[in-house]
CHARMM-style PDB file with segment names, atoms N, HN, CA, C and O in Angstrom:
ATOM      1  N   UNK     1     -25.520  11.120  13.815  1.00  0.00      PROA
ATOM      2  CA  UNK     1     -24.564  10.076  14.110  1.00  0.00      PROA
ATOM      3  C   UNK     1     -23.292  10.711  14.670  1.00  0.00      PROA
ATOM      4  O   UNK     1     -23.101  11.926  14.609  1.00  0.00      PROA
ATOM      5  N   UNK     2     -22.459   9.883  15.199  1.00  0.00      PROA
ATOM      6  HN  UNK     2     -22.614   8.896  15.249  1.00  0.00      PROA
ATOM      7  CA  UNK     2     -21.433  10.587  16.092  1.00  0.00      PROA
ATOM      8  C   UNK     2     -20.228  10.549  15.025  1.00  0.00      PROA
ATOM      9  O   UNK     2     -19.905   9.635  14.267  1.00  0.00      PROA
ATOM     10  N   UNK     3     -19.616  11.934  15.216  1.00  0.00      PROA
ATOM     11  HN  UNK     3     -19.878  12.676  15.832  1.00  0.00      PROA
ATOM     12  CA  UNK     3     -18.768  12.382  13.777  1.00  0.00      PROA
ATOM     13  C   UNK     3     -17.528  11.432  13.610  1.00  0.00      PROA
ATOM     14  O   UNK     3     -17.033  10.828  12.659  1.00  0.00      PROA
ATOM     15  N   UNK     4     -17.136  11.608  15.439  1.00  0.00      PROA
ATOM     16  HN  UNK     4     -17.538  12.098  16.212  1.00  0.00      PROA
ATOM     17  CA  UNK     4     -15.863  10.709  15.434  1.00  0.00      PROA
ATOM     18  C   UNK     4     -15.486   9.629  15.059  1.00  0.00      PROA
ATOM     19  O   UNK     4     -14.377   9.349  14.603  1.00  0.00      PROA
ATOM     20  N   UNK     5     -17.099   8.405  15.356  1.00  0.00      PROA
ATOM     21  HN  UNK     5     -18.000   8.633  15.727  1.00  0.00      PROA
ATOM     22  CA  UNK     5     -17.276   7.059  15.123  1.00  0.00      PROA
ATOM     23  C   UNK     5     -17.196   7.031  13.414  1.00  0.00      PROA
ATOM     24  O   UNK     5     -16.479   6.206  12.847  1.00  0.00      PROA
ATOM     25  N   UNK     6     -17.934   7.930  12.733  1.00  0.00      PROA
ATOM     26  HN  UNK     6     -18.516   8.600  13.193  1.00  0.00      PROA
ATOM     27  CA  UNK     6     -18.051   7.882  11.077  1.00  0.00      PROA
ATOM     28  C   UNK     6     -16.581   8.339  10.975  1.00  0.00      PROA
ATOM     29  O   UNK     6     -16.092   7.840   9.961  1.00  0.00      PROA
ATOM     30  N   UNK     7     -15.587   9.192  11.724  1.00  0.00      PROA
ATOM     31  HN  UNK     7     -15.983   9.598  12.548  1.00  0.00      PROA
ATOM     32  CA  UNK     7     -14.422   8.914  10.955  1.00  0.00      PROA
ATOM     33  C   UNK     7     -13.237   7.789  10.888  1.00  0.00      PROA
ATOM     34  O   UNK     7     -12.507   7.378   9.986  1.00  0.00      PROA
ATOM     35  N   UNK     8     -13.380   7.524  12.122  1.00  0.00      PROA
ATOM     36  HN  UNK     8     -13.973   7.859  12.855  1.00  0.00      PROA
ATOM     37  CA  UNK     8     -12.522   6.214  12.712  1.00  0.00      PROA
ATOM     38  C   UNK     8     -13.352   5.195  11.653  1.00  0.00      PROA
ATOM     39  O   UNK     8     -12.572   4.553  10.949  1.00  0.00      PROA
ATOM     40  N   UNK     9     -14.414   4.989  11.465  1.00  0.00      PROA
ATOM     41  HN  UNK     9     -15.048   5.510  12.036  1.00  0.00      PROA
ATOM     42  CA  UNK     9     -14.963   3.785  10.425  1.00  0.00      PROA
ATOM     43  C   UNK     9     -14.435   3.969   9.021  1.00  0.00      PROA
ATOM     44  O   UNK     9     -13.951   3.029   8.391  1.00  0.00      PROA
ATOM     45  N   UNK    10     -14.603   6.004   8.226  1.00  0.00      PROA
ATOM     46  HN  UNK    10     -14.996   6.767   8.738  1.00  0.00      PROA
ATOM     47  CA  UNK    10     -13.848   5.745   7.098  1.00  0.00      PROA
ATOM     48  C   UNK    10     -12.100   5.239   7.594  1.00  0.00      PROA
ATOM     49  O   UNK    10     -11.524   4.632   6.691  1.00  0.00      PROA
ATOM     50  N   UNK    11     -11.530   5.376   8.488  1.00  0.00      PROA
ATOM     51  HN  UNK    11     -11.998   5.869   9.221  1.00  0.00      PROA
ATOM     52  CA  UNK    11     -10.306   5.397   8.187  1.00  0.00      PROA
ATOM     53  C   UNK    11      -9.906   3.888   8.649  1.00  0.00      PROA
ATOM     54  O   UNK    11      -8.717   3.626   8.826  1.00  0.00      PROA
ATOM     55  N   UNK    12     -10.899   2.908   8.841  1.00  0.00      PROA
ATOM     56  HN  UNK    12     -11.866   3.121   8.698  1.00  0.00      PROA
ATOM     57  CA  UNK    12     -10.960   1.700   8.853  1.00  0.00      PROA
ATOM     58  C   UNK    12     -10.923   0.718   7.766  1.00  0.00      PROA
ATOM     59  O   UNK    12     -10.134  -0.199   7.535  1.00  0.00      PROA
ATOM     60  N   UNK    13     -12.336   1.278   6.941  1.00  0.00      PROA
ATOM     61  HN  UNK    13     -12.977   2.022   7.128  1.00  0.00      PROA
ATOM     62  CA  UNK    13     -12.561   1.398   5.314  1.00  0.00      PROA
ATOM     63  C   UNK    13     -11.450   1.543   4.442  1.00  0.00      PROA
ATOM     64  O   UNK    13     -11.274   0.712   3.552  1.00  0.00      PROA
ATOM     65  N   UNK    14     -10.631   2.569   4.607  1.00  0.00      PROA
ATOM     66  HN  UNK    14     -10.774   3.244   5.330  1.00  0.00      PROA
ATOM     67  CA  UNK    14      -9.687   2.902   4.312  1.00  0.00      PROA
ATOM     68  C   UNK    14      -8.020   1.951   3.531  1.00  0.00      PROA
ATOM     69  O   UNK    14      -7.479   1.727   2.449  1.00  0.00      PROA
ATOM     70  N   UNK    15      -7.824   1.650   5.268  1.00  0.00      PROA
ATOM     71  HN  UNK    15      -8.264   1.832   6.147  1.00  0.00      PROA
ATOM     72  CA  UNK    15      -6.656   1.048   5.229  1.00  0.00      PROA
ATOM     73  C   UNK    15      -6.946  -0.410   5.113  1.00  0.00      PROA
ATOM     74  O   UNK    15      -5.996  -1.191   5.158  1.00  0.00      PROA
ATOM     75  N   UNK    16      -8.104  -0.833   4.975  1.00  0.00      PROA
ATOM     76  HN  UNK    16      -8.876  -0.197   4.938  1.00  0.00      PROA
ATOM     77  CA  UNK    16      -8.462  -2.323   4.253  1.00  0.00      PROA
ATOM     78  C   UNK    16      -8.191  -2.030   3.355  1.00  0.00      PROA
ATOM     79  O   UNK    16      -7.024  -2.237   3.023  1.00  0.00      PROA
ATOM     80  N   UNK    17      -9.213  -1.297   2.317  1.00  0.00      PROA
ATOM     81  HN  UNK    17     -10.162  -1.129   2.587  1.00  0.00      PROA
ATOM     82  CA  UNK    17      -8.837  -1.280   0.687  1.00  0.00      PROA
ATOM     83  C   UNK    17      -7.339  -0.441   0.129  1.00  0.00      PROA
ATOM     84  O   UNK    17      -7.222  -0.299  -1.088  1.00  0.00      PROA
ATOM     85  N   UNK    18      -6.460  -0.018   0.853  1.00  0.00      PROA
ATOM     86  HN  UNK    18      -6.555  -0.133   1.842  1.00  0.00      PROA
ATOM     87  CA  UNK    18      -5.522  -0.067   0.435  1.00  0.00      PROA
ATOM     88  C   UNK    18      -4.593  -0.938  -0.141  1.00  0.00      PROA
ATOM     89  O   UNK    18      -3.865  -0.760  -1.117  1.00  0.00      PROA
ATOM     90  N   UNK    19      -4.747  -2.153   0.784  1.00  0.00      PROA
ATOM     91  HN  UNK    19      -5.338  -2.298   1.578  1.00  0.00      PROA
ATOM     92  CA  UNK    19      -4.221  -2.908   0.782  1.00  0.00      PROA
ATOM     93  C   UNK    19      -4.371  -4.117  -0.488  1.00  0.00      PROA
ATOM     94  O   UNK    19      -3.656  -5.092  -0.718  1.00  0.00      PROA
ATOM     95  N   UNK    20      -5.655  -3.594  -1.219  1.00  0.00      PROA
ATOM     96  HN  UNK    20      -6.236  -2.802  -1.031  1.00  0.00      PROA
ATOM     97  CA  UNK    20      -6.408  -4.896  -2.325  1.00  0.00      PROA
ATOM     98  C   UNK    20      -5.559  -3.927  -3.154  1.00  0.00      PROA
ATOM     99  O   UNK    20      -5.176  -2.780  -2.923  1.00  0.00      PROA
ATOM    100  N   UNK    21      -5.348  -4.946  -4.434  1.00  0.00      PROA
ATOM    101  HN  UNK    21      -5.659  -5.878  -4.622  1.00  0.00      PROA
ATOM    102  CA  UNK    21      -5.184  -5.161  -5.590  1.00  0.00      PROA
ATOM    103  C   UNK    21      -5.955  -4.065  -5.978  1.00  0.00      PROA
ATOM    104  O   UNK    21      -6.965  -3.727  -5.361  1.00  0.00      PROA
ATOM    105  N   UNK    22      -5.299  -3.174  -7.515  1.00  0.00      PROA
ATOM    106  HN  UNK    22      -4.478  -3.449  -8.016  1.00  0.00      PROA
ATOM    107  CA  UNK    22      -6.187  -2.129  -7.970  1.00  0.00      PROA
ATOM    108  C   UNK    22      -7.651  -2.240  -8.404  1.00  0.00      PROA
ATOM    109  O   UNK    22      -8.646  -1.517  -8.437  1.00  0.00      PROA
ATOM    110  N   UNK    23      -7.251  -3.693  -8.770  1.00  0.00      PROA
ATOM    111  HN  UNK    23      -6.442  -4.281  -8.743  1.00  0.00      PROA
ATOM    112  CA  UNK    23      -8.861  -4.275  -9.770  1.00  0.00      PROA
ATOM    113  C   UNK    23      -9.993  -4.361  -8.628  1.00  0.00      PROA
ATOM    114  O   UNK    23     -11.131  -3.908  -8.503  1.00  0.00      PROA
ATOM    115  N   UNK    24      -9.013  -5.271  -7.751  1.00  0.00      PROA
ATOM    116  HN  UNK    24      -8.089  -5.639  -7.853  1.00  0.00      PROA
ATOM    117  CA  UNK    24     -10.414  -5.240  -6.183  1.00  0.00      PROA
ATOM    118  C   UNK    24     -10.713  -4.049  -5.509  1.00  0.00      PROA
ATOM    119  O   UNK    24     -11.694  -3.541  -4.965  1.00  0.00      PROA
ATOM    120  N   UNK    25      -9.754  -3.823  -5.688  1.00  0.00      PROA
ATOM    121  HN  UNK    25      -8.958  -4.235  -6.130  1.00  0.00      PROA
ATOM    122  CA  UNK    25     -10.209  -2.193  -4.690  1.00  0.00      PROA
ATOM    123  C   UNK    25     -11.142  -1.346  -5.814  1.00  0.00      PROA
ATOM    124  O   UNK    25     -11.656  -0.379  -5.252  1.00  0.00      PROA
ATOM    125  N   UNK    26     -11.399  -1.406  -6.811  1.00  0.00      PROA
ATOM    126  HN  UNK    26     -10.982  -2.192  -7.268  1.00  0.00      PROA
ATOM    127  CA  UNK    26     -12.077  -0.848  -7.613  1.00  0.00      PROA
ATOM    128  C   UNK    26     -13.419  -1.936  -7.544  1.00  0.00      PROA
ATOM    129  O   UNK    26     -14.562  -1.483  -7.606  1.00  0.00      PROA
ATOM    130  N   UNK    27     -13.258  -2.859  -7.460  1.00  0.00      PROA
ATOM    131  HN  UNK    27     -12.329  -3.227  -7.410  1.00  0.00      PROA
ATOM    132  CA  UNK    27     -14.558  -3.950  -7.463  1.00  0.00      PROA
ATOM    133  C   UNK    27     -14.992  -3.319  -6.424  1.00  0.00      PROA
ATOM    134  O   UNK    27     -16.147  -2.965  -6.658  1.00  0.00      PROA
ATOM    135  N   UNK    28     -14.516  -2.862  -4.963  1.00  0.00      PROA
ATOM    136  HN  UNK    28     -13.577  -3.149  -4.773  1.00  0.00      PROA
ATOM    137  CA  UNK    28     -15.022  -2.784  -3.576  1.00  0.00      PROA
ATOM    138  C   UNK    28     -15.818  -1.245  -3.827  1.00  0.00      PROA
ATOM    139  O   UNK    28     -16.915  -0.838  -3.445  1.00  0.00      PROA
ATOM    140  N   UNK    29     -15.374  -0.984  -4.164  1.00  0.00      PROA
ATOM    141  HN  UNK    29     -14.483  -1.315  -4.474  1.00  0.00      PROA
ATOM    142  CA  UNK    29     -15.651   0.939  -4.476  1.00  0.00      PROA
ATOM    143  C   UNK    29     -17.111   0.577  -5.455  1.00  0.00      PROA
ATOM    144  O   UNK    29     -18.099   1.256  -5.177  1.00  0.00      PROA
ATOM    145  N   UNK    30     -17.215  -0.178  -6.268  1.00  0.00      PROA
ATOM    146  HN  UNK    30     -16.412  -0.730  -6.494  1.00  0.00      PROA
ATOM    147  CA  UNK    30     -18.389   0.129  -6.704  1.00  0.00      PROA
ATOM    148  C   UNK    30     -19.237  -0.848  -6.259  1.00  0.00      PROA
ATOM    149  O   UNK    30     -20.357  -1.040  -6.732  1.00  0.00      PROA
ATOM    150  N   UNK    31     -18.666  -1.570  -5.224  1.00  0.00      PROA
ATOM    151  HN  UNK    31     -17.756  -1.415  -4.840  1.00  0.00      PROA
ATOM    152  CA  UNK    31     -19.686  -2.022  -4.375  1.00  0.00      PROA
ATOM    153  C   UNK    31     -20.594  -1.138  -3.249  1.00  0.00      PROA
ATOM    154  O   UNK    31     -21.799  -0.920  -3.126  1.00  0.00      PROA
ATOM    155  N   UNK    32     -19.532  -0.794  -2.586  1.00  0.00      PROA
ATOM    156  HN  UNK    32     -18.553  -0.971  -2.686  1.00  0.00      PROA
ATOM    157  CA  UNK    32     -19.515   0.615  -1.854  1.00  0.00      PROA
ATOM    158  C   UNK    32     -20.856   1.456  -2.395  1.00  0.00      PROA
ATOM    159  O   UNK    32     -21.865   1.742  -1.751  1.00  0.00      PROA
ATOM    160  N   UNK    33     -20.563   1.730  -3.670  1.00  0.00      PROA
ATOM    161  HN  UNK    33     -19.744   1.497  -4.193  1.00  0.00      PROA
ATOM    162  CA  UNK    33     -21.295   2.797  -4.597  1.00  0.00      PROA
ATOM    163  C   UNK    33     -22.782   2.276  -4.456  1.00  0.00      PROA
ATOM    164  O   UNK    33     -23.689   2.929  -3.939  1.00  0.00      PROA
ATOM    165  N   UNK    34     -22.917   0.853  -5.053  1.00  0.00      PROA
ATOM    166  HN  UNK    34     -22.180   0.322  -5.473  1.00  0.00      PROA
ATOM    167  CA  UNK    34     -24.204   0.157  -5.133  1.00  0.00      PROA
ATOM    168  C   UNK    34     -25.007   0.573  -3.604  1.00  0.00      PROA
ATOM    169  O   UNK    34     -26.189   0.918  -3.595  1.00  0.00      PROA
ATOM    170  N   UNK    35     -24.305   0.494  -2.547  1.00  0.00      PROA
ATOM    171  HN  UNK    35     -23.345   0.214  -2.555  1.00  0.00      PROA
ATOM    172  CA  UNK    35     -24.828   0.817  -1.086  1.00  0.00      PROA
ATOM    173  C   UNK    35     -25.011   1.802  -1.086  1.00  0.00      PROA
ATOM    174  O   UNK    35     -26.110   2.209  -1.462  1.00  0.00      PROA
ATOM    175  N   UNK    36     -24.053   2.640  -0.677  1.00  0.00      PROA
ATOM    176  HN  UNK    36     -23.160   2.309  -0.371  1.00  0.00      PROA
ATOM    177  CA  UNK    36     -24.073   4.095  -0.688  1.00  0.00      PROA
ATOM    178  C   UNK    36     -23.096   4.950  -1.052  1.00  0.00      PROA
ATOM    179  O   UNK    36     -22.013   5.220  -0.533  1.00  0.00      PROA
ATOM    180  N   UNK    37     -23.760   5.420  -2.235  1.00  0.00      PROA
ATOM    181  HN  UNK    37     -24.640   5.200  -2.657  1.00  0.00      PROA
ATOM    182  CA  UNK    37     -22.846   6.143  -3.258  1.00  0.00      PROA
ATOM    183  C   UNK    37     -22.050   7.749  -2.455  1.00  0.00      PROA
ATOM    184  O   UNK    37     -21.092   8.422  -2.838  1.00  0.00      PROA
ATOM    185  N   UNK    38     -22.706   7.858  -1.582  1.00  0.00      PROA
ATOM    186  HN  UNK    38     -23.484   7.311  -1.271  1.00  0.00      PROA
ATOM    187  CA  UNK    38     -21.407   8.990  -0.537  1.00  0.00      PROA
ATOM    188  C   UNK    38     -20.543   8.322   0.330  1.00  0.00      PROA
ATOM    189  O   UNK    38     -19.417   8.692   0.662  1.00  0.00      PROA
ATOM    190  N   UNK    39     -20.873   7.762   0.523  1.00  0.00      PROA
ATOM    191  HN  UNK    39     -21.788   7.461   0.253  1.00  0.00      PROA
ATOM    192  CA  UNK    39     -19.968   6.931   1.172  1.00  0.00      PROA
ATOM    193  C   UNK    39     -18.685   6.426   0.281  1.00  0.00      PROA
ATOM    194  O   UNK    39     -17.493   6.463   0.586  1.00  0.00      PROA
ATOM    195  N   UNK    40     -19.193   6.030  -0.700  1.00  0.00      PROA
ATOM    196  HN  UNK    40     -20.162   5.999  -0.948  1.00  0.00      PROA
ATOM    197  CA  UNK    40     -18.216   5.459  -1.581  1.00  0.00      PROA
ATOM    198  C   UNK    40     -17.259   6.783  -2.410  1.00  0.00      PROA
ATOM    199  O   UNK    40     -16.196   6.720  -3.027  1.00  0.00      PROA
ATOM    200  N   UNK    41     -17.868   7.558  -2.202  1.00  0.00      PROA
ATOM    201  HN  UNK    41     -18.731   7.609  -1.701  1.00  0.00      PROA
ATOM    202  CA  UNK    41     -17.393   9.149  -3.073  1.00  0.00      PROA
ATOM    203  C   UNK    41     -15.710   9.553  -1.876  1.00  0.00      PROA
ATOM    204  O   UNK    41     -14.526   9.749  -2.148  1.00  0.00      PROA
ATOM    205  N   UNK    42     -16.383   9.518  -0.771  1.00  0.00      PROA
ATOM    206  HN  UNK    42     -17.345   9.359  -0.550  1.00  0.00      PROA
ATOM    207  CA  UNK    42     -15.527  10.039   0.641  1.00  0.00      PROA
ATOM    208  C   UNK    42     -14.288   8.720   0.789  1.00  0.00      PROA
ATOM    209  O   UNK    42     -13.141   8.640   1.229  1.00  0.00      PROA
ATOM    210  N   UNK    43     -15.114   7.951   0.254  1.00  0.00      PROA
ATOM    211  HN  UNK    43     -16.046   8.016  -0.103  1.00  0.00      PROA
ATOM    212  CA  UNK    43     -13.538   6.678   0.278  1.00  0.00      PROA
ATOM    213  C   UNK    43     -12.551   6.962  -0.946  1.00  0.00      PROA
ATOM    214  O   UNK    43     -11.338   7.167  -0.917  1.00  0.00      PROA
ATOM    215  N   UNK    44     -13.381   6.915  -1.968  1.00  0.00      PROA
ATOM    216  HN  UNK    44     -14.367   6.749  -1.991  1.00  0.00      PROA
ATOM    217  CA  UNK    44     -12.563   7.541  -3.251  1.00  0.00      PROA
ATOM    218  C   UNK    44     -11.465   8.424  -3.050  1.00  0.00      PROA
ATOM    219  O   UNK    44     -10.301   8.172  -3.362  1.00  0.00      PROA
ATOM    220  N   UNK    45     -11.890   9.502  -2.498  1.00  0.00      PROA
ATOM    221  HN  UNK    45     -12.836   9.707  -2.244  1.00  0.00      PROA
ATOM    222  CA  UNK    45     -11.482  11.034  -2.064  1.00  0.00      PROA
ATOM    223  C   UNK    45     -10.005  10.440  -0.997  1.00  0.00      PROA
ATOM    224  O   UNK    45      -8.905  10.903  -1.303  1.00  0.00      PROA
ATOM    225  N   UNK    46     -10.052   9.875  -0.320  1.00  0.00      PROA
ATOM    226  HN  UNK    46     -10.945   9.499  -0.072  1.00  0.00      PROA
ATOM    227  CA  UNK    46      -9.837   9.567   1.067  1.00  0.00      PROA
ATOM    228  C   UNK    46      -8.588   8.549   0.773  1.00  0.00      PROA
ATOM    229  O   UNK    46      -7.590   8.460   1.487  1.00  0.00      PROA
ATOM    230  N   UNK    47      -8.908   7.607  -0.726  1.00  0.00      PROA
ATOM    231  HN  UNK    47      -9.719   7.680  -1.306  1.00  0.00      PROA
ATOM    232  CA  UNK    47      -7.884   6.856  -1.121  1.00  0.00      PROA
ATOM    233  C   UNK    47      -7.077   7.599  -2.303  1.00  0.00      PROA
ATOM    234  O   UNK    47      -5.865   7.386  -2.298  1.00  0.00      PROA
ATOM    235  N   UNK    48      -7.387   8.116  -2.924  1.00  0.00      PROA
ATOM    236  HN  UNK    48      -8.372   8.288  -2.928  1.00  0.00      PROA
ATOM    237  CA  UNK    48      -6.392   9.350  -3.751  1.00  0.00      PROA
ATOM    238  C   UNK    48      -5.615  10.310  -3.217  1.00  0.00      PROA
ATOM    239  O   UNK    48      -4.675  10.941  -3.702  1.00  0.00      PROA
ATOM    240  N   UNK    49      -6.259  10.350  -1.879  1.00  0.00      PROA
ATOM    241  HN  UNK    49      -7.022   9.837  -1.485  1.00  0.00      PROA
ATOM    242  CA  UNK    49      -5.217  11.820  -1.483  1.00  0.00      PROA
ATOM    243  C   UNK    49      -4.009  10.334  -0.490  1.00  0.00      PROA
ATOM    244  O   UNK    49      -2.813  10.413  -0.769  1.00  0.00      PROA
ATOM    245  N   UNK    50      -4.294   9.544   0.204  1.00  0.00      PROA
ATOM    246  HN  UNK    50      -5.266   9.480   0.430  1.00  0.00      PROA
ATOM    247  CA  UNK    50      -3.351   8.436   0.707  1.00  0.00      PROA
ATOM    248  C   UNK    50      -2.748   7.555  -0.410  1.00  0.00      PROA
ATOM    249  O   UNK    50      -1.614   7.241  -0.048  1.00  0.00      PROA
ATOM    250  N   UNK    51      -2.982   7.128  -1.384  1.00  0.00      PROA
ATOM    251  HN  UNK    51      -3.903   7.383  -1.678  1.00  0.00      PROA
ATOM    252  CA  UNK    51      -2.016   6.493  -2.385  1.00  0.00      PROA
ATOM    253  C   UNK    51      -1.090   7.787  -3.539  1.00  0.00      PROA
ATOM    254  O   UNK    51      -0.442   7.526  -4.552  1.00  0.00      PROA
ATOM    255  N   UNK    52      -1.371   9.267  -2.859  1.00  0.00      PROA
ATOM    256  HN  UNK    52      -1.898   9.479  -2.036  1.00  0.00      PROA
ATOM    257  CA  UNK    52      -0.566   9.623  -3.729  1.00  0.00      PROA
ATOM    258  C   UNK    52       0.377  10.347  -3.655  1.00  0.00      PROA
ATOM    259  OT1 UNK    52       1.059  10.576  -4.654  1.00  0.00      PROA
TER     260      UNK     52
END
């Protein structure tokens, strides 16, 4: 898959769930997880190092 497109998509991913509520953004993440749990790991990662 093309690297650039998977990063521009996490950093899409991203700055949506920033924006939710802690509880939703935690609902979304283990939604995320239920799909695909790397995916959801790299958002995790991706929202800890930007909210902190």
């Amino acid at each position: 898959m093309n690297q650039d497109l998977d990063r521009h998509c996490l950093e899409l991913a991203v700055a949506d769930l920033r924006h939710l509520h802690p509880t939703q953004r935690w609902l979304a993440l283990a939604q995320f997880r239920a799909i695909d749990p790397r995916l959801a790991s790299r958002l995790q990662l991706e929202l800890a190092y930007q909210l902190a």
